[in-house]
PDB file of N, CA, C and O in Angstrom:
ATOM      1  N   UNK A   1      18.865  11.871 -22.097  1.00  0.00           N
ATOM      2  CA  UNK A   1      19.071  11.344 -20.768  1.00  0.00           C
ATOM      3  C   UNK A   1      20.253  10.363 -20.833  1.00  0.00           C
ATOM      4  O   UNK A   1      20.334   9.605 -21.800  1.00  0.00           O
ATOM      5  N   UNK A   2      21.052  10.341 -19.983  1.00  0.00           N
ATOM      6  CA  UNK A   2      22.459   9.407 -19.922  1.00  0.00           C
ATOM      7  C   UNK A   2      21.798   8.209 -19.664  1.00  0.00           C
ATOM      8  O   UNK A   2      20.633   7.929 -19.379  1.00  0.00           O
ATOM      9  N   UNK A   3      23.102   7.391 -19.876  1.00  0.00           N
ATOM     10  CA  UNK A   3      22.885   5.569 -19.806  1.00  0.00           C
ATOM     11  C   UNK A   3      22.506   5.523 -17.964  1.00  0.00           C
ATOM     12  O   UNK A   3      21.476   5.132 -17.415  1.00  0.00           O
ATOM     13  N   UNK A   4      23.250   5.850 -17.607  1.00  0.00           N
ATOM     14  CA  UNK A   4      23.124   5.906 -15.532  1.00  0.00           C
ATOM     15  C   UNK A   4      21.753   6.148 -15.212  1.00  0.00           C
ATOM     16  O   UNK A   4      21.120   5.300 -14.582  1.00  0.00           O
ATOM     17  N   UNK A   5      21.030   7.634 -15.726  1.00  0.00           N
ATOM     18  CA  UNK A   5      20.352   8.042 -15.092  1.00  0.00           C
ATOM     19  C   UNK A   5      19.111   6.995 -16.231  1.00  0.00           C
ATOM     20  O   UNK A   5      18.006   6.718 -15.765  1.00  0.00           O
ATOM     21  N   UNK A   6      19.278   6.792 -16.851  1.00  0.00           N
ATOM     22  CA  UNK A   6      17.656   5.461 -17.710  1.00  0.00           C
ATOM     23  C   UNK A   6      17.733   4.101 -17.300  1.00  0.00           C
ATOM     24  O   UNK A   6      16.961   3.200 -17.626  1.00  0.00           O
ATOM     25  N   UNK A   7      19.144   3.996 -16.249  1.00  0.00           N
ATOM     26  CA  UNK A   7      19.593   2.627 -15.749  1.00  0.00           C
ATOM     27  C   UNK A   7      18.236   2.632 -13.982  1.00  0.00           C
ATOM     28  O   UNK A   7      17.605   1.822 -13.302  1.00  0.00           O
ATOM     29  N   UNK A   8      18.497   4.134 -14.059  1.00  0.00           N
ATOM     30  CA  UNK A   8      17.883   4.270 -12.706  1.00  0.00           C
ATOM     31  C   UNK A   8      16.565   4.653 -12.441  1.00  0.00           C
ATOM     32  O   UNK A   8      16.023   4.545 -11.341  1.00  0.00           O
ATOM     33  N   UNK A   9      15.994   5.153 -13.574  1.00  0.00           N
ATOM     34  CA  UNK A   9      14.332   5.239 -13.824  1.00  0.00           C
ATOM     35  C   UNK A   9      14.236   3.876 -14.148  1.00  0.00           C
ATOM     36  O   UNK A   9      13.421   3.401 -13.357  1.00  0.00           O
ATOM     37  N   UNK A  10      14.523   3.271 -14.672  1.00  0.00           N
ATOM     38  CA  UNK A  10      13.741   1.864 -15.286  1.00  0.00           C
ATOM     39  C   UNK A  10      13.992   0.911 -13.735  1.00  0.00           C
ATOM     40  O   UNK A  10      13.196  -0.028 -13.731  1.00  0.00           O
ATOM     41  N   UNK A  11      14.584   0.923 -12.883  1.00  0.00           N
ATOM     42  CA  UNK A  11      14.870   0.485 -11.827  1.00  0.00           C
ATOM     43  C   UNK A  11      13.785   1.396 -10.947  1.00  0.00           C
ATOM     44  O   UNK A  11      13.593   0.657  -9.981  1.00  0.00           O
ATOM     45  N   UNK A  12      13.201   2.244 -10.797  1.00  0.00           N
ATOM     46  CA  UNK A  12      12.165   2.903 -10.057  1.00  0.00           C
ATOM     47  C   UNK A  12      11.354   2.508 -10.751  1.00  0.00           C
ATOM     48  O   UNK A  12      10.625   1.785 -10.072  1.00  0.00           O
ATOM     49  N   UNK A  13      10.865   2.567 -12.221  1.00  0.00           N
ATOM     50  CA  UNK A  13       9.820   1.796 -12.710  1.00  0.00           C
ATOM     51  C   UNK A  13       9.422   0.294 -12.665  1.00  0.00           C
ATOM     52  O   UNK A  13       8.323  -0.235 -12.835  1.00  0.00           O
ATOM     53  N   UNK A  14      10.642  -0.237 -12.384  1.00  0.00           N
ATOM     54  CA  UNK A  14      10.059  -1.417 -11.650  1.00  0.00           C
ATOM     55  C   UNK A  14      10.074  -1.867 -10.296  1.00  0.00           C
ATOM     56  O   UNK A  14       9.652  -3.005 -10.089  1.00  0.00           O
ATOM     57  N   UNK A  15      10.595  -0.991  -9.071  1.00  0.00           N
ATOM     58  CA  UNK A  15      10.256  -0.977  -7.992  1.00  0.00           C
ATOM     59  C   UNK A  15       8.496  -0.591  -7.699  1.00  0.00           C
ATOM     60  O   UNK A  15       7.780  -1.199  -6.903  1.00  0.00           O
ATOM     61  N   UNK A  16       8.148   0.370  -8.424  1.00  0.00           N
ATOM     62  CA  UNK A  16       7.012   0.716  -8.588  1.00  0.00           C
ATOM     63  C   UNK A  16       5.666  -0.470  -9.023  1.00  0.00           C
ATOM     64  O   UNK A  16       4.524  -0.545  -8.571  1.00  0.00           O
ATOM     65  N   UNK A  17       6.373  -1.309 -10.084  1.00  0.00           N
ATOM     66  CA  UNK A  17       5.275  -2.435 -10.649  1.00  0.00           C
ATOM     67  C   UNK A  17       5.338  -3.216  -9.329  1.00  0.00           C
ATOM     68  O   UNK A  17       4.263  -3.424  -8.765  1.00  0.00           O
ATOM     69  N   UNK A  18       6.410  -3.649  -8.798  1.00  0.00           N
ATOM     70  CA  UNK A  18       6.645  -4.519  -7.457  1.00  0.00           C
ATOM     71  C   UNK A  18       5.650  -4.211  -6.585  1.00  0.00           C
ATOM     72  O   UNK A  18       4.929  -5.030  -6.015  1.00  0.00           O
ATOM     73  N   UNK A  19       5.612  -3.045  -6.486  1.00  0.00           N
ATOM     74  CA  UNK A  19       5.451  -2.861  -5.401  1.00  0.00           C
ATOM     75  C   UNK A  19       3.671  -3.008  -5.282  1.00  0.00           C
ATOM     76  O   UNK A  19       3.053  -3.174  -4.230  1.00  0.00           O
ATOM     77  N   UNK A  20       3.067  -2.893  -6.695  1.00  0.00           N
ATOM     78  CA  UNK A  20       1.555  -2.626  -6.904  1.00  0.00           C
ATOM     79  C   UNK A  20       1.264  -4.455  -6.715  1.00  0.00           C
ATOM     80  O   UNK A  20       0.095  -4.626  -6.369  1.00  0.00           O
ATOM     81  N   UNK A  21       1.981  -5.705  -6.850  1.00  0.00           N
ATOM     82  CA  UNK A  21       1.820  -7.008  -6.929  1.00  0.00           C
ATOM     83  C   UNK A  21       1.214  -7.680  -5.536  1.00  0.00           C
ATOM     84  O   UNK A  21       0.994  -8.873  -5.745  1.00  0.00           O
ATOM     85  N   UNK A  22       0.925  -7.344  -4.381  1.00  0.00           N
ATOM     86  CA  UNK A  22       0.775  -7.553  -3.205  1.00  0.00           C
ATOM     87  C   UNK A  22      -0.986  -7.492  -3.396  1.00  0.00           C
ATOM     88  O   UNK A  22      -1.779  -8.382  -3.088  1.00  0.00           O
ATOM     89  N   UNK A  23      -1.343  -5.936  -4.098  1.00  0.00           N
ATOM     90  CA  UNK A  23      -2.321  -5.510  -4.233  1.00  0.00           C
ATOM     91  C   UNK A  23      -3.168  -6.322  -5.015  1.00  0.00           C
ATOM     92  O   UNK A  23      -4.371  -6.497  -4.825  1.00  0.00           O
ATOM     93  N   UNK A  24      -2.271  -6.943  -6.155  1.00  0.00           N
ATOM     94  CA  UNK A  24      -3.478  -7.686  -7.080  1.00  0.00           C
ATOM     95  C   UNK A  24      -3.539  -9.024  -6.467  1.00  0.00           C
ATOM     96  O   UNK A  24      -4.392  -9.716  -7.021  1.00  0.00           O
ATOM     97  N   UNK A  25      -2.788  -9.747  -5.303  1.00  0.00           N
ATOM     98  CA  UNK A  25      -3.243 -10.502  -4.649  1.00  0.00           C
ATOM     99  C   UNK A  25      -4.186 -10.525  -3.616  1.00  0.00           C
ATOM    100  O   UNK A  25      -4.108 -11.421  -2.775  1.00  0.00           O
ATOM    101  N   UNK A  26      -5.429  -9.324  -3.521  1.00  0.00           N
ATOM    102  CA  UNK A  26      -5.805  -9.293  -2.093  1.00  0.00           C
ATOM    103  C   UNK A  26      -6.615  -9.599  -2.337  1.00  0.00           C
ATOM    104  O   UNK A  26      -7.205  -9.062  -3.275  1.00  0.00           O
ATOM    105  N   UNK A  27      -7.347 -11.014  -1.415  1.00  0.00           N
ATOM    106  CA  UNK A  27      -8.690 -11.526  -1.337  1.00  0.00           C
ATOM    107  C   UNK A  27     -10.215 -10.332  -1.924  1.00  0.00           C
ATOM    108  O   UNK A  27     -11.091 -10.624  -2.739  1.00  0.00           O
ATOM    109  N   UNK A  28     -10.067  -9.189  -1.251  1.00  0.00           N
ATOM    110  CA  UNK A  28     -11.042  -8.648  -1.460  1.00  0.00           C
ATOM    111  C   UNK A  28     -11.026  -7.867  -2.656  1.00  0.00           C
ATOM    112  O   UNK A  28     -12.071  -7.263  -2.894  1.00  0.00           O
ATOM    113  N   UNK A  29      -9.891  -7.714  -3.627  1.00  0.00           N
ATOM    114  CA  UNK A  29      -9.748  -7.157  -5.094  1.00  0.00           C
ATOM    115  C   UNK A  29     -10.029  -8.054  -5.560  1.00  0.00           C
ATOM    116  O   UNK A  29     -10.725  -7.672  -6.501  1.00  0.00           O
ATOM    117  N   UNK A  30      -9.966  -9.589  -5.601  1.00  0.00           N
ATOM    118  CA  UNK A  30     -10.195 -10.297  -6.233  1.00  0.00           C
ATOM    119  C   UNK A  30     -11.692 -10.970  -6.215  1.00  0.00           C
ATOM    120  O   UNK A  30     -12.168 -11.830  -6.955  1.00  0.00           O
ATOM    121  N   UNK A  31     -12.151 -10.402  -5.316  1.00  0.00           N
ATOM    122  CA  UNK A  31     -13.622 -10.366  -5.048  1.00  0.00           C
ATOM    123  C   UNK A  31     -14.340  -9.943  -5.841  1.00  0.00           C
ATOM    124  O   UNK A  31     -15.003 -10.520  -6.702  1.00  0.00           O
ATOM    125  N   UNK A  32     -14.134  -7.741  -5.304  1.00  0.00           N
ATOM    126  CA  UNK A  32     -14.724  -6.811  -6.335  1.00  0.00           C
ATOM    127  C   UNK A  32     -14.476  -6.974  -7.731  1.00  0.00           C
ATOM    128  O   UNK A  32     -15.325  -6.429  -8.437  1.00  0.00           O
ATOM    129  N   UNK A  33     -13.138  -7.837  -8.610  1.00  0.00           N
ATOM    130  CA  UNK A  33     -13.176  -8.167  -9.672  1.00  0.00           C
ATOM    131  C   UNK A  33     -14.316  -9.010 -10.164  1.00  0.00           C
ATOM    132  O   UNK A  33     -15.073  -8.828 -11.117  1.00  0.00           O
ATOM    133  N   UNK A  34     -14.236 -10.221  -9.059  1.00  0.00           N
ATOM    134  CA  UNK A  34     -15.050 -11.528  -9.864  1.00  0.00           C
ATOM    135  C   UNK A  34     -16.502 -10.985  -9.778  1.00  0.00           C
ATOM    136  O   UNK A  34     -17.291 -11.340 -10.654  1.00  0.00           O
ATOM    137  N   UNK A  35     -16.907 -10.169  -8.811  1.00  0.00           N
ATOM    138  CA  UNK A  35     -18.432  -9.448  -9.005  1.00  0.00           C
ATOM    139  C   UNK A  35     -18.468  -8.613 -10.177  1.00  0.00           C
ATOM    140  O   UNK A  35     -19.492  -8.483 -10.847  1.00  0.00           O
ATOM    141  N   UNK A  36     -17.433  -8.072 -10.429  1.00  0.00           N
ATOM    142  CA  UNK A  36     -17.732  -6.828 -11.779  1.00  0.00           C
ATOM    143  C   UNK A  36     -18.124  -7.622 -13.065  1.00  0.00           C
ATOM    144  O   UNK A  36     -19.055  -7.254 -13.781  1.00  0.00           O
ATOM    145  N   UNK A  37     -17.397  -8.686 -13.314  1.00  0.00           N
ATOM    146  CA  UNK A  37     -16.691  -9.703 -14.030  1.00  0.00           C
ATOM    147  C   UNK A  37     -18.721 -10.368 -14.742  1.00  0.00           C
ATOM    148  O   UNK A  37     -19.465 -10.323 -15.722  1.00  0.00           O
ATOM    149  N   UNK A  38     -18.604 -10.985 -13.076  1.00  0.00           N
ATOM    150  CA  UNK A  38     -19.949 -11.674 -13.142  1.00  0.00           C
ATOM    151  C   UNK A  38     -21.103 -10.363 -13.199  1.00  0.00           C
ATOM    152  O   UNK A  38     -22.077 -11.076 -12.954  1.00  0.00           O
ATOM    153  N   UNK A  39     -21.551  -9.324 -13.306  1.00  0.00           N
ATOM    154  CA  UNK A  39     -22.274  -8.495 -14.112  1.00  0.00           C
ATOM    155  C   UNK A  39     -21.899  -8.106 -15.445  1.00  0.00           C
ATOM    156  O   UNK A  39     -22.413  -7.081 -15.893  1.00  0.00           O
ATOM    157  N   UNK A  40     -21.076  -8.763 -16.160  1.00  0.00           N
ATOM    158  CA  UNK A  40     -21.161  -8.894 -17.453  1.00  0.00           C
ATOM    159  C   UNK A  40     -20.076  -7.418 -18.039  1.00  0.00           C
ATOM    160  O   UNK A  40     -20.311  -6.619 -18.946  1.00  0.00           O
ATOM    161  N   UNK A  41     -18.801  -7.508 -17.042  1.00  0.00           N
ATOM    162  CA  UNK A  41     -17.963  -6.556 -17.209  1.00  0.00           C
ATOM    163  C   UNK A  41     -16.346  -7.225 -16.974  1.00  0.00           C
ATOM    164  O   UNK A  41     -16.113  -8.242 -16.322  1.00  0.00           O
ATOM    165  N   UNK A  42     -15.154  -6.232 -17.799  1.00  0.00           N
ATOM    166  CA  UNK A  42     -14.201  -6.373 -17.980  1.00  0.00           C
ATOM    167  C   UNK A  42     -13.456  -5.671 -17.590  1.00  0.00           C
ATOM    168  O   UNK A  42     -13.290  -4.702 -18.330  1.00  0.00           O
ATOM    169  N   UNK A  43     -12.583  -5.686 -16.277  1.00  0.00           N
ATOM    170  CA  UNK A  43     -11.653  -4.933 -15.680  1.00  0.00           C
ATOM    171  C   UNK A  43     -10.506  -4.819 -15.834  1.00  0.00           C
ATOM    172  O   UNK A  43      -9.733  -5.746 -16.075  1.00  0.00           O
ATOM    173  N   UNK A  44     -10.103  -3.156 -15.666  1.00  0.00           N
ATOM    174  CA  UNK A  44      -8.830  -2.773 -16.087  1.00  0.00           C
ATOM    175  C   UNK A  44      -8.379  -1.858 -15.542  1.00  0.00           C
ATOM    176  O   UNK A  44      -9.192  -0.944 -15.678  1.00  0.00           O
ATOM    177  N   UNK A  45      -7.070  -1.344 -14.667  1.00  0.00           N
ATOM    178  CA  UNK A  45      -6.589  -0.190 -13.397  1.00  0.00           C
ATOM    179  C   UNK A  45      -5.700   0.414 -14.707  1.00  0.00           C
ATOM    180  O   UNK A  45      -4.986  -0.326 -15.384  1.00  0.00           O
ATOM    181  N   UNK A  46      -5.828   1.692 -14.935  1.00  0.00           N
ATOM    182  CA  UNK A  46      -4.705   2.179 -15.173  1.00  0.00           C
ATOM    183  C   UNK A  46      -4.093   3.237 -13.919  1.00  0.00           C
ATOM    184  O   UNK A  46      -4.798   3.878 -13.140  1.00  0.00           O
ATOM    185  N   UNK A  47      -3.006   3.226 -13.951  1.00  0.00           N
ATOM    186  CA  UNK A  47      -2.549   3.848 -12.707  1.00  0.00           C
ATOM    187  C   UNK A  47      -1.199   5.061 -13.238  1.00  0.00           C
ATOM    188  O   UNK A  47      -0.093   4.563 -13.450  1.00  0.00           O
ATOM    189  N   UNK A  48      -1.347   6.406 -13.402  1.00  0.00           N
ATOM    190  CA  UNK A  48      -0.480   7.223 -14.170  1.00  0.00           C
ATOM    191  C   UNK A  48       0.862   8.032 -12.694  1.00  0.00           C
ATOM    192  O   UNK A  48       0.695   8.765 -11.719  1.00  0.00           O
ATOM    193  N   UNK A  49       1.910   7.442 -13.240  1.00  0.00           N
ATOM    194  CA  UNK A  49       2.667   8.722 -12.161  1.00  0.00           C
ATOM    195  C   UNK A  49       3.466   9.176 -12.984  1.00  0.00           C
ATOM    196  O   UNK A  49       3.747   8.628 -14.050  1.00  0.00           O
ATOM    197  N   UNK A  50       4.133  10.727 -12.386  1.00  0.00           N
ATOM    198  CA  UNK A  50       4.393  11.423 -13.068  1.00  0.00           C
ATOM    199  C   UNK A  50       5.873  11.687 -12.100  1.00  0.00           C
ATOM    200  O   UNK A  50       5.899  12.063 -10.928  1.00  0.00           O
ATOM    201  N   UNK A  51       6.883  11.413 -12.856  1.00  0.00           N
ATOM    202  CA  UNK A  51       8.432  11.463 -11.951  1.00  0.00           C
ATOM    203  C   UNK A  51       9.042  12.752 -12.533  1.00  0.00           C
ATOM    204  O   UNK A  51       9.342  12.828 -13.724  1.00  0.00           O
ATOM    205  N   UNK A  52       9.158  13.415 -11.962  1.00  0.00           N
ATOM    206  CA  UNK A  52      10.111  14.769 -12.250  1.00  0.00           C
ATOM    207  C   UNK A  52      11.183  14.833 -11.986  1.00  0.00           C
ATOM    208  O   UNK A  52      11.128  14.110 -10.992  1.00  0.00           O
ATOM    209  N   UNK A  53      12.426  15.181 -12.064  1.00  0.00           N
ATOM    210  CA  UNK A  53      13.859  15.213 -11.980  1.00  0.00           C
ATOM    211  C   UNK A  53      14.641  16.572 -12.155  1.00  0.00           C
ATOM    212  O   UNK A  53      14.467  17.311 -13.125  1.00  0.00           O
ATOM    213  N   UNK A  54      15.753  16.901 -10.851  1.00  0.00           N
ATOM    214  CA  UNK A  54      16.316  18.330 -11.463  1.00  0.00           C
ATOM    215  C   UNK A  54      17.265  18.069 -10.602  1.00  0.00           C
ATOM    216  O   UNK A  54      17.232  17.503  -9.509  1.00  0.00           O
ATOM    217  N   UNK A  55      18.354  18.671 -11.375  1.00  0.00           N
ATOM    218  CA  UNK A  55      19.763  18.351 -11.252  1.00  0.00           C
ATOM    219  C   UNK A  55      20.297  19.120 -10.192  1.00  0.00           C
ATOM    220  O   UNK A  55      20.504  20.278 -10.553  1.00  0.00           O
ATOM    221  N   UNK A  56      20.627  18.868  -8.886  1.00  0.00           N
ATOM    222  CA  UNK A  56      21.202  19.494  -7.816  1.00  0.00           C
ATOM    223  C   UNK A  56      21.759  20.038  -8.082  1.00  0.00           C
ATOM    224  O   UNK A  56      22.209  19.745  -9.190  1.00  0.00           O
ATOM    225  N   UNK A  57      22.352  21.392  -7.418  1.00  0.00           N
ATOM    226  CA  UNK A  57      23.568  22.354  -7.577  1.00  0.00           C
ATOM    227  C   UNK A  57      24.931  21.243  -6.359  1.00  0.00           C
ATOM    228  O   UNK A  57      26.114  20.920  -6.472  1.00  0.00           O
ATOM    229  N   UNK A  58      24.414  21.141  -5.867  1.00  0.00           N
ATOM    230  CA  UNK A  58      25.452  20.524  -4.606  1.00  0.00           C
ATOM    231  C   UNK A  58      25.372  18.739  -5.307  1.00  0.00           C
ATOM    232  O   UNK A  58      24.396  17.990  -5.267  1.00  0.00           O
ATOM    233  N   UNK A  59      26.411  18.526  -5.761  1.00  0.00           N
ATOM    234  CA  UNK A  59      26.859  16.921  -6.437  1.00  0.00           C
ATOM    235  C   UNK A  59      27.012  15.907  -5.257  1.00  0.00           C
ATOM    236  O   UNK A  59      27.004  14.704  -5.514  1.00  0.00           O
ATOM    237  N   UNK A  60      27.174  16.422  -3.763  1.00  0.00           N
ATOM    238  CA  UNK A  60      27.829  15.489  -3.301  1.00  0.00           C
ATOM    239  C   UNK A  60      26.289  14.598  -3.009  1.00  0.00           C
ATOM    240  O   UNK A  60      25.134  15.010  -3.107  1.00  0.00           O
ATOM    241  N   UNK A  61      26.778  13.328  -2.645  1.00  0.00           N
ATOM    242  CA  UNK A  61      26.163  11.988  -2.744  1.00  0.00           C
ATOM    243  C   UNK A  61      25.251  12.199  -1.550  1.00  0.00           C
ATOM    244  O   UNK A  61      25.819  12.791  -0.632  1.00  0.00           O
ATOM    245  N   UNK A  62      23.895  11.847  -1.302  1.00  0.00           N
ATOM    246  CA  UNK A  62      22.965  11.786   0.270  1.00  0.00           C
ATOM    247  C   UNK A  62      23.374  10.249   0.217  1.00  0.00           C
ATOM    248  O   UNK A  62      23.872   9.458  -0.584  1.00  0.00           O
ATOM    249  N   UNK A  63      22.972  10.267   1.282  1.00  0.00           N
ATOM    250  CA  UNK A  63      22.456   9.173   1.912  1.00  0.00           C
ATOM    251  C   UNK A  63      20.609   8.556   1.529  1.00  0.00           C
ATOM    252  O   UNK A  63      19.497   9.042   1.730  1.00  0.00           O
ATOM    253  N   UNK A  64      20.947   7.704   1.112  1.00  0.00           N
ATOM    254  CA  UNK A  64      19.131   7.609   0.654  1.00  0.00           C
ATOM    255  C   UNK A  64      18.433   7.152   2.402  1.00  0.00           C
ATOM    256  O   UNK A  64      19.114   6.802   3.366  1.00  0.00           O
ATOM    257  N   UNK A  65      17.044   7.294   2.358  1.00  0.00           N
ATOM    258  CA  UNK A  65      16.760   7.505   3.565  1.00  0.00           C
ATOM    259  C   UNK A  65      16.126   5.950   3.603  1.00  0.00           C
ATOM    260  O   UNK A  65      16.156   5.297   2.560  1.00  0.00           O
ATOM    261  N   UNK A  66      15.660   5.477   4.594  1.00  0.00           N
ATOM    262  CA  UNK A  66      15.829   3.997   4.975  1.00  0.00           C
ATOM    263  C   UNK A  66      14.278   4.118   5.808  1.00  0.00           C
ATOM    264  O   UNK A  66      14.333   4.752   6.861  1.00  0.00           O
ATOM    265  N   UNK A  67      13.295   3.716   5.525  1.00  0.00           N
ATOM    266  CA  UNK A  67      12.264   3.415   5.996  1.00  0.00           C
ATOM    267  C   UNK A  67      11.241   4.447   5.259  1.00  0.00           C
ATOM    268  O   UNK A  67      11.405   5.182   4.285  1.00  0.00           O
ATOM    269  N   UNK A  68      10.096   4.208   6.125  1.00  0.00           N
ATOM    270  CA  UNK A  68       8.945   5.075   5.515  1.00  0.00           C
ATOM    271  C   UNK A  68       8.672   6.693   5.639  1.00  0.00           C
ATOM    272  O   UNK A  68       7.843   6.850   6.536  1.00  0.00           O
ATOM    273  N   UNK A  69       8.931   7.527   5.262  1.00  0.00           N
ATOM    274  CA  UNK A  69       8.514   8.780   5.781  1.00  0.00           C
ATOM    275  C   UNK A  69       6.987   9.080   4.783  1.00  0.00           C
ATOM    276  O   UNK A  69       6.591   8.700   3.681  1.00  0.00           O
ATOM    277  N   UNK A  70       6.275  10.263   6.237  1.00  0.00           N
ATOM    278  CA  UNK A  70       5.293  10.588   5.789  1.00  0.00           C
ATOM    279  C   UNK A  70       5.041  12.218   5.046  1.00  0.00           C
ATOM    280  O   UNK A  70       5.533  13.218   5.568  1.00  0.00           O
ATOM    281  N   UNK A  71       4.408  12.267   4.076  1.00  0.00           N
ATOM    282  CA  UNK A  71       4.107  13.966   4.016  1.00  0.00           C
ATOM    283  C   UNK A  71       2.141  13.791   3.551  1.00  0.00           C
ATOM    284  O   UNK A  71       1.258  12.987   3.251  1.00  0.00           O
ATOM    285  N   UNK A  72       2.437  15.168   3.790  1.00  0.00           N
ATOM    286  CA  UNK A  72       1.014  15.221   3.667  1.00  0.00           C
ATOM    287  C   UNK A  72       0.836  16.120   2.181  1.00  0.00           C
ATOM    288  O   UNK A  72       1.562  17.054   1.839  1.00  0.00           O
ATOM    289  N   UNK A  73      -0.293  15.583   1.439  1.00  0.00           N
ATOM    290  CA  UNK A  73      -0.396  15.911   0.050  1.00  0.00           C
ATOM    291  C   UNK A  73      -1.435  17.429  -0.213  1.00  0.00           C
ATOM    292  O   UNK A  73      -2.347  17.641   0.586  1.00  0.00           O
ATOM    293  N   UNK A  74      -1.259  18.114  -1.037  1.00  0.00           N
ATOM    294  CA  UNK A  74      -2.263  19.154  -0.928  1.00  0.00           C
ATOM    295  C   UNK A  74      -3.445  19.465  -0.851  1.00  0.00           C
ATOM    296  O   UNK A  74      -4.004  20.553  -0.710  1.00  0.00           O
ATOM    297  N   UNK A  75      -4.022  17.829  -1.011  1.00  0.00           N
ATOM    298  CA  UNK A  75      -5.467  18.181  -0.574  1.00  0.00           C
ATOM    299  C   UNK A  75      -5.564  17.847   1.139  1.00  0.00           C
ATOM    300  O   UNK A  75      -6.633  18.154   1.668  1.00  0.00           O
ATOM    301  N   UNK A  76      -4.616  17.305   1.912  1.00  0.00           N
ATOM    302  CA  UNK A  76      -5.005  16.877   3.120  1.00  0.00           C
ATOM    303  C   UNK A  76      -4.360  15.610   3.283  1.00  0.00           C
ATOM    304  O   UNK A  76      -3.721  15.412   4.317  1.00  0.00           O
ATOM    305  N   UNK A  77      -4.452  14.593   2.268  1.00  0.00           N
ATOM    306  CA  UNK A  77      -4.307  13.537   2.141  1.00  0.00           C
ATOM    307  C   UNK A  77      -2.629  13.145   2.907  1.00  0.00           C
ATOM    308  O   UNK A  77      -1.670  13.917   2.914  1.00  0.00           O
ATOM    309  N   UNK A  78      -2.661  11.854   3.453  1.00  0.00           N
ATOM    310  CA  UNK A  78      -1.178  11.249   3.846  1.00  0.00           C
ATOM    311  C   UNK A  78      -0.365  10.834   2.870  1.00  0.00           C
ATOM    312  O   UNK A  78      -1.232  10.182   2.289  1.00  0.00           O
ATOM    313  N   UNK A  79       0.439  10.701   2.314  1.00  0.00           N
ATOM    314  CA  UNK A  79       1.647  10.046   1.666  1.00  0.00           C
ATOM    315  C   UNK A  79       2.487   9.146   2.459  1.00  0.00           C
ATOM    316  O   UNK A  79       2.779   9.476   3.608  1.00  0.00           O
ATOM    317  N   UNK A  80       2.785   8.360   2.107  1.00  0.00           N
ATOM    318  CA  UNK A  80       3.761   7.156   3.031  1.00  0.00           C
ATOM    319  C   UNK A  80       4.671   6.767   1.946  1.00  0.00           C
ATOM    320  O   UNK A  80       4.319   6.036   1.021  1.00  0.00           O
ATOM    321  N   UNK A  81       5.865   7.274   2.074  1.00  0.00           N
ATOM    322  CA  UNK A  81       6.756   6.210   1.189  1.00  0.00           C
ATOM    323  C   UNK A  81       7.852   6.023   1.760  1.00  0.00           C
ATOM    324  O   UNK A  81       8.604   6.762   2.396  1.00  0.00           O
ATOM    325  N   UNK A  82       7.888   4.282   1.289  1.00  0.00           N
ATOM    326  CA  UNK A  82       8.948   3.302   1.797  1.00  0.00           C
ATOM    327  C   UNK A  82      10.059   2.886   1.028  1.00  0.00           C
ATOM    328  O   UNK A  82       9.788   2.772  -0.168  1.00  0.00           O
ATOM    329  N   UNK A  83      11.009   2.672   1.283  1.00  0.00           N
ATOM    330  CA  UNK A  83      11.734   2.030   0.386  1.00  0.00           C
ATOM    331  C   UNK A  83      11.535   0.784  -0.372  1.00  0.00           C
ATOM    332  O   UNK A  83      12.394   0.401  -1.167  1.00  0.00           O
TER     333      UNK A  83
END
């Protein structure tokens, strides 16, 4: 993999950690923690994604897209992603 393109996964890999930090502040995670906690347990999220990559035939540059679009996932489910 080139220097550019590991400049630009590690920059999605940490847009990605960013973006999970909101979450470990929410009153009510920090709830369901301190209850797990206090039954005599030790919590831990692992969270796996899987980024795939393939090299366009057409080089010229997009435009990256600017807000949230939605798709819908194969079981039914919504997808929302934002910049």
């Amino acid at each position: 993999m080139d220097q550019e393109l590991q400049k630009l996964m590690k920059e999605l890999g940490n847009a990605i950690n960013d973006s999970l930090d909101p979450i470990s502040e929410s009153e009510r995670i920090a709830f369901a923690i301190g209850e797990i906690r206090k039954a005599g347990y030790d919590v831990f999220l692992v969270i796996e994604a899987t980024i795939g990559l393939n090299r366009r035939e057409d080089t010229k540059e997009e435009t990256p897209r600017m807000g949230p679009s939605t798709e819908t996932s194969a079981d039914g489910g919504k997808i929302v992603w934002t910049s």
